[in-house]
Phi, psi and omega in degrees: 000147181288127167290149168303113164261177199246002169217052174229119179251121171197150177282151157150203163298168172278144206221170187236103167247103184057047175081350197263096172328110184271159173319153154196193196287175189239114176282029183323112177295191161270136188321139176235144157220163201283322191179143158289326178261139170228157157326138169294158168060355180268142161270118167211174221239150208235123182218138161236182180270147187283130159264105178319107200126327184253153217229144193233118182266139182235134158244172136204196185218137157094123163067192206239144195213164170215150183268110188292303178276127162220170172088312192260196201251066091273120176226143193249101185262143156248109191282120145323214183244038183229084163291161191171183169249124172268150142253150188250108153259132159213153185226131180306101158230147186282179170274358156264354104150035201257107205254152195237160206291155187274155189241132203251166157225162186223113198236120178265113176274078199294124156311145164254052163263129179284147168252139174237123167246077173271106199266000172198102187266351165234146204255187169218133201318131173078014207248164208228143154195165186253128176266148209218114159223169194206148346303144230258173187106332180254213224201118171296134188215160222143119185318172159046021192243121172257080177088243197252340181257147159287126156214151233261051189277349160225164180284157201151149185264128191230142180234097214243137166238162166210187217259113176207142163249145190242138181022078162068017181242129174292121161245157195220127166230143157266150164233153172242132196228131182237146183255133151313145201255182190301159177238102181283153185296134219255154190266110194241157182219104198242148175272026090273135201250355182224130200247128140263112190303317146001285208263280173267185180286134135271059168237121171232147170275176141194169216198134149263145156297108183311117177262117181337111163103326200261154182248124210265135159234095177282112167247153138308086182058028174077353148277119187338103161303177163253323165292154203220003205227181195291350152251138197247119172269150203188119156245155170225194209227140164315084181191154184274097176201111174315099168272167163230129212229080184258158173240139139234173171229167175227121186286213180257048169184020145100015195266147174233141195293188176270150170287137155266172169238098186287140158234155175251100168287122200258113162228093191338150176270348191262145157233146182203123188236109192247099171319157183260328212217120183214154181236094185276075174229039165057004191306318195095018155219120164098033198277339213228115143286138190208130176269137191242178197160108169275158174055352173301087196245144179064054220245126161228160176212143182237131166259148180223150203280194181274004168263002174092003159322121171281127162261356201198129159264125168243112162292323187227176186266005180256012172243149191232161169224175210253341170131032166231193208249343162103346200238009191122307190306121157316108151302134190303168145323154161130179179278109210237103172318150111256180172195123173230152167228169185188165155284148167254172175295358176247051221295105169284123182261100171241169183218141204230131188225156159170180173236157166223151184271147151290088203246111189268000000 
């Protein structure tokens, strides 16, 4: 038999002579760990089983790592902020100085960066949202927050954090959320609140004061404007008539103000004074319907009997009629439709319906 030296490495086990560890082959176990995947910036500790005697080189590869520990058979690496996948190398020489092939682990180094997927970081006073982060599993904490929702009750700039752990590491993010302060109804302002047509033009303006960002929805007598911007042109038609003028606005995060309200008295430059009543009995008073009238141009009126016939027409404001059927005939008492159009002095086209009783 051969004696055991101390400096003969051959396979098999390691064997003990007269007290002296003899050379053999280096069995290096395989690495152990808490997990394979970690965190950027996390320390973990890296192991094989200890051989007595023997001293352990810790290596890697690939992306940026620091070793805490080196020489015995644990080490504590520390990952930097570049995930990837690394590898933990390490290799074993015995106390007969016998170095054993190095032995690997493949370690995945995982971003902790919180993702906020919010479709709505700004609120209009009293408005609600579900705050959304991902990875999903952790927890909110925070003013106005119930679990995950938000709600805006007072204005204000809000920093809701939340809390979540990735592969064993606590990561903490804010999201910033703003509540709008109240939104007043816009102020609306025109140089006139009672218009004469007489006198004055009919082209008027109005105007709210501008606000950066906000979009105007003006409506007319309820009706849908084409303007969108802080002034409103409005002509208006020769006629006596109460308009009304509201505005609100909506900003760039949807909050929409309160409505103003205007009102505009209108008093047509044209006049027309159209009778309820006329009594054609030769008395010599009220013997006549007759349209009376300023600025009134091209006036035509059709009468119509209770079968919708026209019984009688007036083309101009010097003709009148006395209450016969256009044919001779005396018309019975009673209640007689019209409809008339005309021009105005800006010519403005109007039609005008009503009735007048027949009084015999």
């Amino acid at each position: 038999m051969g004696s055991w030296g101390s400096e003969s490495c051959f396979d098999g086990p390691y064997q003990v002579f007269n007290g002296t560890i003899a050379g053999g082959n280096v069995n290096t176990s395989p690495i152990t760990a808490l997990q394979d995947t970690v965190c950027v910036g996390l320390i973990q500790t890296y192991e094989v089983d200890y051989t007595n005697g023997s001293t352990y080189d810790w290596d890697g590869t690939g992306g940026y790592f620091g070793i805490v520990e080196d020489g015995t058979n644990v080490a504590e690496y520390y990952w930097g902020d570049w995930p990837g996948t690394y590898e933990v190398i390490v290799q074993e020489t015995t106390i007969d100085g016998c170095v054993g092939e190095p032995v690997s682990k493949f370690i995945t180094v995982v971003d902790t960066l919180i993702t906020f997927n919010q479709p709505r970081t700004g609120l209009c006073l009293g408005d609600t949202t579900k705050l959304v982060a991902l990875p999903s599993g952790g927890f909110w904490s925070g003013e106005n927050l119930n679990d995950d929702i938000f709600t805006g009750y007072n204005p204000g700039t809000y920093y809701p954090t939340y809390f979540v752990n990735i592969y064993g590491c606590p990561v903490v993010d804010s999201l910033e959320v703003f509540v709008r302060e109240p939104f007043s109804a816009p102020v609306i302002y025109t140089e006139l609140l009672d218009v004469d047509l007489c006198i004055h033009s009919n082209e008027q303006f109005f105007y709210t004061p501008d606000d950066f960002g906000v979009e105007y929805t003006w409506h007319v007598d309820g009706k849908l404007q084409d303007d969108t911007d802080f002034e409103l042109y409005q002509m208006w038609e020769d006629s006596t008539t109460d308009h009304v003028i509201t505005v609100y606005g909506t900003d760039t995060i949807g909050c929409v103000s309160e409505t103003s309200y205007l009102r505009i008295d209108v008093e047509a430059c044209h006049r027309l004074f159209i009778p309820l009543s006329f009594t054609p009995n030769g008395d010599g008073y009220n013997d006549a319907f007759k349209i009376v009238g300023e600025s009134v141009y091209e006036p035509h009126m059709q009468i119509f009997d209770r079968n919708g016939m026209v019984i009688y027409e007036i083309k101009s404001l010097t003709q009148t009629w006395n209450g016969n059927d256009g044919t001779g005939y005396y018309c019975q008492s009673g209640v007689y439709n019209w409809v008339m159009t005309y021009k105005d002095d800006k010519g403005f086209g109007h039609t005008e319906k009503g009735h007048v009783v027949l009084i015999r």
